[in-house]
N, C-alpha and C positions, 0 to 999 in steps of 0.2 A: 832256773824257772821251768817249771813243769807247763804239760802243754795242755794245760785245763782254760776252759773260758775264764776271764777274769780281766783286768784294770790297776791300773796304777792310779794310787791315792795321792801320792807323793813320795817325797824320800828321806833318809835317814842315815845316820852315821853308819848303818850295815847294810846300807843299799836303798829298790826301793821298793814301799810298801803297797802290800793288792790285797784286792777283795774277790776271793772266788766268784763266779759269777753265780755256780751251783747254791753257793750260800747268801743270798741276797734276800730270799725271801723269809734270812731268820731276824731281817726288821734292824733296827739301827736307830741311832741317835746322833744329831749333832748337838752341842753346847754350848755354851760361854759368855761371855759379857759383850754388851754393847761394843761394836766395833770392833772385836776381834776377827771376823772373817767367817762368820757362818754363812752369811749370804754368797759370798764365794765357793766356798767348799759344797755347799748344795749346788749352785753351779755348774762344778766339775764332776758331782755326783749324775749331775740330772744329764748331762753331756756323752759321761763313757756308759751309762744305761742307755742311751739313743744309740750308740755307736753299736752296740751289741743288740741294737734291735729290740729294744725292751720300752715299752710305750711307758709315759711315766703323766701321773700328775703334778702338781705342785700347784701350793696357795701362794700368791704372790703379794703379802701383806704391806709390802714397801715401794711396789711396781720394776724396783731393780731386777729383778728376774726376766722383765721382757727383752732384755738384753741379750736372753739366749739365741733370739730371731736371725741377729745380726753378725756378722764379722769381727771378731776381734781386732784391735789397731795394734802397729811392730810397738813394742818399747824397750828399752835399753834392761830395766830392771826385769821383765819378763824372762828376756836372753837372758839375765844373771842366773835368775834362779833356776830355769830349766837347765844351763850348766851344773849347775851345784846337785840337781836333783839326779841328772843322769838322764834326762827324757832324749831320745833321739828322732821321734817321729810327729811332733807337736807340727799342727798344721791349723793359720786362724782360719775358722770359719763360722757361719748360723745353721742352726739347727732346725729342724723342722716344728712349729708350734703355731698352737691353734688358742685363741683366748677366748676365756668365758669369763662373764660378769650379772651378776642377780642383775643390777640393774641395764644391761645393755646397750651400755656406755663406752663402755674400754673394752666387749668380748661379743660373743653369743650368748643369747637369754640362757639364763640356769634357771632351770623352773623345774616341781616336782611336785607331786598333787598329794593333800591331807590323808588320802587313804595309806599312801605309800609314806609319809613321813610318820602314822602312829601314834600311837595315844601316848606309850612313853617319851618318845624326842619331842612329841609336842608339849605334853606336860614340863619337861624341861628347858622348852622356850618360852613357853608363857610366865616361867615359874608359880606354877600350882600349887597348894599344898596334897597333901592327903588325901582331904577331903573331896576339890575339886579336881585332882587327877582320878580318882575313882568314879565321881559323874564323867569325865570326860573319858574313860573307857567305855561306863555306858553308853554313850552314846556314839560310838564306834561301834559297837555293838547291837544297839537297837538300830543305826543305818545297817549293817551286814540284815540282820534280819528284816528288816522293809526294805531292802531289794534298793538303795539307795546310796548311790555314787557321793562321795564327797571331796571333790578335784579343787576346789578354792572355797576363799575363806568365806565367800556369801553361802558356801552351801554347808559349810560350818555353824555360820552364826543361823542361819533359815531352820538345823536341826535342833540346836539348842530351843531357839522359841517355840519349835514345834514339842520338843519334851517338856517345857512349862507349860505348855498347851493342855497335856495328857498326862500331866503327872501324877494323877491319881489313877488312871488307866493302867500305868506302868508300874506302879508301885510294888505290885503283888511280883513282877514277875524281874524286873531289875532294882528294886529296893528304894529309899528314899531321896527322891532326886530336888534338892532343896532350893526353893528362888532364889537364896542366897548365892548359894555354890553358881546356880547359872548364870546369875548375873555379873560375878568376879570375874567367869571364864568370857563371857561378852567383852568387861570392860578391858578386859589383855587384851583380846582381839584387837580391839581398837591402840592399844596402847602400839602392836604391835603394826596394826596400820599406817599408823603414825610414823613410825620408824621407817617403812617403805618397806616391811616384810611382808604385805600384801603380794606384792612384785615378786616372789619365790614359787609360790601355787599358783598351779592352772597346768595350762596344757599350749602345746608338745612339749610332754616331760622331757628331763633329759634322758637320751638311751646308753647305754653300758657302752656298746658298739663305739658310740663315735670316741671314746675315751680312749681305745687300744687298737690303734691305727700303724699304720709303716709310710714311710712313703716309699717312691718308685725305686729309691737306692737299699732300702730295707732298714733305715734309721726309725727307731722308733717315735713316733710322736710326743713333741711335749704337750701337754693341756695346762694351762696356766690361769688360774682362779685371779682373778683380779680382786683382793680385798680390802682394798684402802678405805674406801667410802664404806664398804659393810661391817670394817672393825670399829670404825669410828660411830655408824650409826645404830645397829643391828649385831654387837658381837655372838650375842645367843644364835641366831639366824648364822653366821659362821659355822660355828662348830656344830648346830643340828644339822648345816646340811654335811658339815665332813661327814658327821659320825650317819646319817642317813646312806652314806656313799659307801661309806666302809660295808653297812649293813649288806646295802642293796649287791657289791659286790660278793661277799661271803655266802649270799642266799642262790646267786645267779650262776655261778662261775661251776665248771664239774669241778671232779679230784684230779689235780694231777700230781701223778710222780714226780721219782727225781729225775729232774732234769738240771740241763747245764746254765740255765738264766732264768730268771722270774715272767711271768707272764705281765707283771703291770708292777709300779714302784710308783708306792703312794708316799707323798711328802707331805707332814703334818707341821707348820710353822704358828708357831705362837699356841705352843701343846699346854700349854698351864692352864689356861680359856675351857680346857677340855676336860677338865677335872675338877675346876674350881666351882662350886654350890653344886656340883653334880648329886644326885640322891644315889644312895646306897645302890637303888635297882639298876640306875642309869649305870652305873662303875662297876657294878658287878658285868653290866651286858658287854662294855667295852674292852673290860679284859677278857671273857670270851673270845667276841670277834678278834681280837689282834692275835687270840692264843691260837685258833684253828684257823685263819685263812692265810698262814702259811701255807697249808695243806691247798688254797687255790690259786697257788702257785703268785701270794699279790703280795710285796713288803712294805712295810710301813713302817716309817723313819719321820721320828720327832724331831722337831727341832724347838728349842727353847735355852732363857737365858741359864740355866740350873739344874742337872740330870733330879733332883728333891723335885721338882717339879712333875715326876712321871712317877703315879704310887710303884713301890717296889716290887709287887707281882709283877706288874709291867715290865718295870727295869730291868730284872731278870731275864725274860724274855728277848731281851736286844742283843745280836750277836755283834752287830758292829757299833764302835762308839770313836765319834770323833769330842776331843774336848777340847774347846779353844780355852784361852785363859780366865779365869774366875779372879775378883778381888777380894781383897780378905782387908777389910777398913776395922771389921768389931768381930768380937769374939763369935758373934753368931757368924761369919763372914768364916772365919777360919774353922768352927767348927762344921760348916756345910764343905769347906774344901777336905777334911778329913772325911766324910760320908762321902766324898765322890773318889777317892784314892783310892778309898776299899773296894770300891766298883772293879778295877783293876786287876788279870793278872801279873803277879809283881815280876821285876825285870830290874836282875840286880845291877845294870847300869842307866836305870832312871830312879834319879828320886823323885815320883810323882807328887808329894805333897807341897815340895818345894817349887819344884819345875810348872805346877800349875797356875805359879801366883808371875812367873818369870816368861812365859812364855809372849813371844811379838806376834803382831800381826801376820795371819799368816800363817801361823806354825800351832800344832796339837799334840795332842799326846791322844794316841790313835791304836785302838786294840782290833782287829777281825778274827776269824773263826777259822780252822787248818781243814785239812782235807778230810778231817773226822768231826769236824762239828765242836772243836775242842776250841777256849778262844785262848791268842798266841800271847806271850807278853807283851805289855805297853813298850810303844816307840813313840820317844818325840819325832815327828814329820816335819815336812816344811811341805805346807798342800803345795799342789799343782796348778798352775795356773790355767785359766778358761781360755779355750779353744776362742770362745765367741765375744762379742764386748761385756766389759765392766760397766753398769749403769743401765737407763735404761731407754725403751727409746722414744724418739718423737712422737708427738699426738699425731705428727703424719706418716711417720714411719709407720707407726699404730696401726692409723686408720690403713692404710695400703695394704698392709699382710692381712688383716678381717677381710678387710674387696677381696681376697686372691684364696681365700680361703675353700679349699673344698665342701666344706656346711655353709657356704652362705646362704640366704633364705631359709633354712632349716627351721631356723626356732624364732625368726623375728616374729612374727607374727601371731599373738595368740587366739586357741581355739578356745572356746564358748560351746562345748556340748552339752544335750540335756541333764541334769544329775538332781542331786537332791535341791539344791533352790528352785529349778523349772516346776517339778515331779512336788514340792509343797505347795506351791503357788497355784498349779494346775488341781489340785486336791479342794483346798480352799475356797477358788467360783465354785468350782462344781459342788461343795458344802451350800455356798449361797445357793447356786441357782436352783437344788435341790428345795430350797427352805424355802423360794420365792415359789418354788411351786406347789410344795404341798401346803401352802397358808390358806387357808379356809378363806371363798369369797369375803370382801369387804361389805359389811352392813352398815345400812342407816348410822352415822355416827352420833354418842351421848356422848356427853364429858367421863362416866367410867367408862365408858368403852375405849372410847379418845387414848384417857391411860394407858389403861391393857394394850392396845395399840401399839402405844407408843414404847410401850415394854418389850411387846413383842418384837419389834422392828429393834429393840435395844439388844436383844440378843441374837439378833442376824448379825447387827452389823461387830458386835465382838468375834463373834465365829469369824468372822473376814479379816477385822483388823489381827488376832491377835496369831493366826496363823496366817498372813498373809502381807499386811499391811507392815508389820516390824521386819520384814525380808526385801519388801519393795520400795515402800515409801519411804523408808529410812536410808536406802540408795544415796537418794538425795540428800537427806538430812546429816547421813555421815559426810557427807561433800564439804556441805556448810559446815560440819563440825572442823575438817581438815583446816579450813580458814582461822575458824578462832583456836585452834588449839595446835595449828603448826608449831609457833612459837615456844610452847612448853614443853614440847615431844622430841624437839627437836629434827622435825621433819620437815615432808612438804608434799605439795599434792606431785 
């Protein structure tokens, strides 16, 4: 063994097997069927990237990941396999991590404001068509040009009503913006409120910073996405904010060279979500991002039940791959286990097509990349066990590491600065009180005058309600709406 930074995966009938650490940022997959041991193996991945100082993310879809906090306990089968594997330095303990949750429940608030999530990741949360992703660029675009903050989703819906407002104003110069179209992207709004992705926008964003931390021994941080509640309620809201996160890192991060370990190692769990009804523009932007922010030093490693589940430009692009066992029940069953053989380089003492359907708990057929970037041939492994516990932990355990947390107070609390719903609102009186003042003294009233009057004052008070009153008064009315339409939404206030 050469003296390059790197880890032990596990081991194998020719010893055991490692992941350069130089080569970590050319991205990786785990795979396999329910209950073969991915949730482990990402474990001991997210483990020896902390030991090497490499701050990592991970979504924790199942909450057994918070396990990495804690201690691991002795077991008799543990000792088995670290004999059989060859490990000599296995030592249990917790790792350093910090949890986040949208709803701030189980973590710290994750929150992120509408500027910064987009007109495309938004349009592929609300599921827009065509038509209404193109209004909702505009109007991304016509706040950039009125000087107009859009940080949550009141100052979202406040600009939509304010471009029905002025739709013929605007027409000449951002094209035809149709009540139809606005009102579809309202009623997601709400659908999406309902779900509780209201609770993602606003402010203190998250910042980059607290993502890529060490602590005092120089282990790098876990950040552990708490997703249970959000895949169950809000899947879309998942994966725009992964893919927002991926962005936000690729846009922020400089270039770095090579170097001997990854600056951040991003774990993608339940990668299928991430591709499934995505639009062409959306999947073209993602294989981008994965394809160049190798280059900012950040890796990103899928994990799902089926490598068919990551389009093949993607797959390409994965220098490490762990595969746990796949079933093969029907012909589509074995002919997706033949499309994942081929992924392999071959290794004429593994029969991978065989060995994929035969493999135990536990054990993979596992390729990485040599000191040229070249990947080696496949070896069945037998993974390594985790330093720190299997499972996950108490709502008190939980609660106790969040108390002791270096961010605590950071993001409970959210801010309410001026932006586009204050900055419409405030637009609006001043329309009134404008109109209240230039209205020609009151005379003598006649029944046609009475009319006219009464017309007059008809057109004041639209000017209020329909830029005004659909962003305020409706405050309320969406409240009451949460009541009768929890049930459907499957939400709640």
């Amino acid at each position: 063994m050469d003296k390059s930074v790197q880890f032990s995966i596990g081991g194998s009938s020719a010893g055991q097997v490692s992941q350069l650490g130089r080569m970590s940022n050319r991205h990786g997959m785990i795979a396999g069927a329910t209950g073969t041991g991915k949730t482990v193996t990402l474990q001991v991945l997210a483990e020896n990237f902390s030991r090497l100082g490499v701050p990592v993310f991970a979504a924790d879809v199942k909450g057994d990941l918070s396990g990495l906090a804690a201690t691991g306990k002795p077991h008799p089968k543990i000792d088995e396999r670290l004999a059989k594997i060859g490990i000599t330095d296995y030592q249990q303990r917790g790792y350093p991590v910090v949890f986040w949750d949208v709803y701030g429940e189980h973590g710290h608030r994750v929150r992120t404001t509408v500027s910064e999530m987009g007109p495309l990741l938004l349009a592929s949360l609300l599921e827009l068509n065509d038509t209404q992703e193109g209004v909702l660029y505009a109007a991304f675009r016509i706040a950039d040009d009125q000087g107009l903050l859009m940080l949550d989703l009141k100052d979202l819906r406040s600009m939509l009503n304010w471009m029905g407002d002025h739709a013929g104003e605007l027409r000449s110069e951002y094209g035809n913006l149709s009540t139809a179209s606005l009102g579809a992207i309202q009623r997601r709004l709400l659908v999406l409120e309902e779900q509780g992705g209201d609770r993602f926008f606003g402010e203190p964003a998250l910042e980059l910073r607290d993502l890529m931390q060490r602590d005092f021994s120089g282990n790098g941080v876990i950040s552990l996405f708490d997703a249970t509640k959000l895949l169950q309620q809000a899947p879309r809201v998942y994966t725009a904010f992964l893919l927002w996160l991926l962005a936000e890192l690729y846009e922020q991060l400089p270039e770095r060279g090579d170097t001997d370990r990854p600056e951040l190692v991003f774990f993608f769990d339940e990668a299928h979500l991430l591709f499934e009804q995505a639009s062409k523009a959306l999947r073209d932007r993602i294989e981008q991002v994965v394809r160049l922010i190798r280059s900012k030093g950040v890796g990103v490693y899928f994990i799902s039940q089926n490598p068919t589940d990551v389009p093949e430009d993607i797959l390409g692009q994965l220098g490490m791959k762990v595969q746990h066992a796949l079933r093969a029940f029907t012909p589509k069953d074995r002919k997706a286990v033949s499309a994942v053989a081929a992924n392999f380089r071959p290794n004429p003492a593994v029969d991978v097509e065989s060995e994929l359907t035969e493999l135990g708990t536990g054990e993979a057929l596992v390729s990485t990349l040599g000191e040229k970037g070249e990947p080696l041939p496949v070896q069945r492994v037998l993974i390594a066990p985790p330093e720190s516990r299997i499972g996950p932990l108490s709502d008190e355990e939980r609660r106790e590491r969040i108390a002791r947390s270096p961010l605590q107070g950071r993001y409970d609390q959210s801010i309410d600065r001026e932006s586009a719903y204050e900055v419409l609102k405030q637009r609006a009186e001043q329309q009134v009180r404008e109109a209240e003042r230039d209205r020609p003294p009151a005379r003598e009233k006649t029944p046609a005058r009475s009319s006219a009057a009464g017309r007059s004052r008809q057109s004041v008070s639209e000017a209020f309600i329909k830029s005004a009153a659909r962003s305020v008064g409706s405050q309320l009315g969406r409240q009451i709406m949460r009541g009768l339409l929890g049930s459907i939404f499957g939400g709640r206030r």
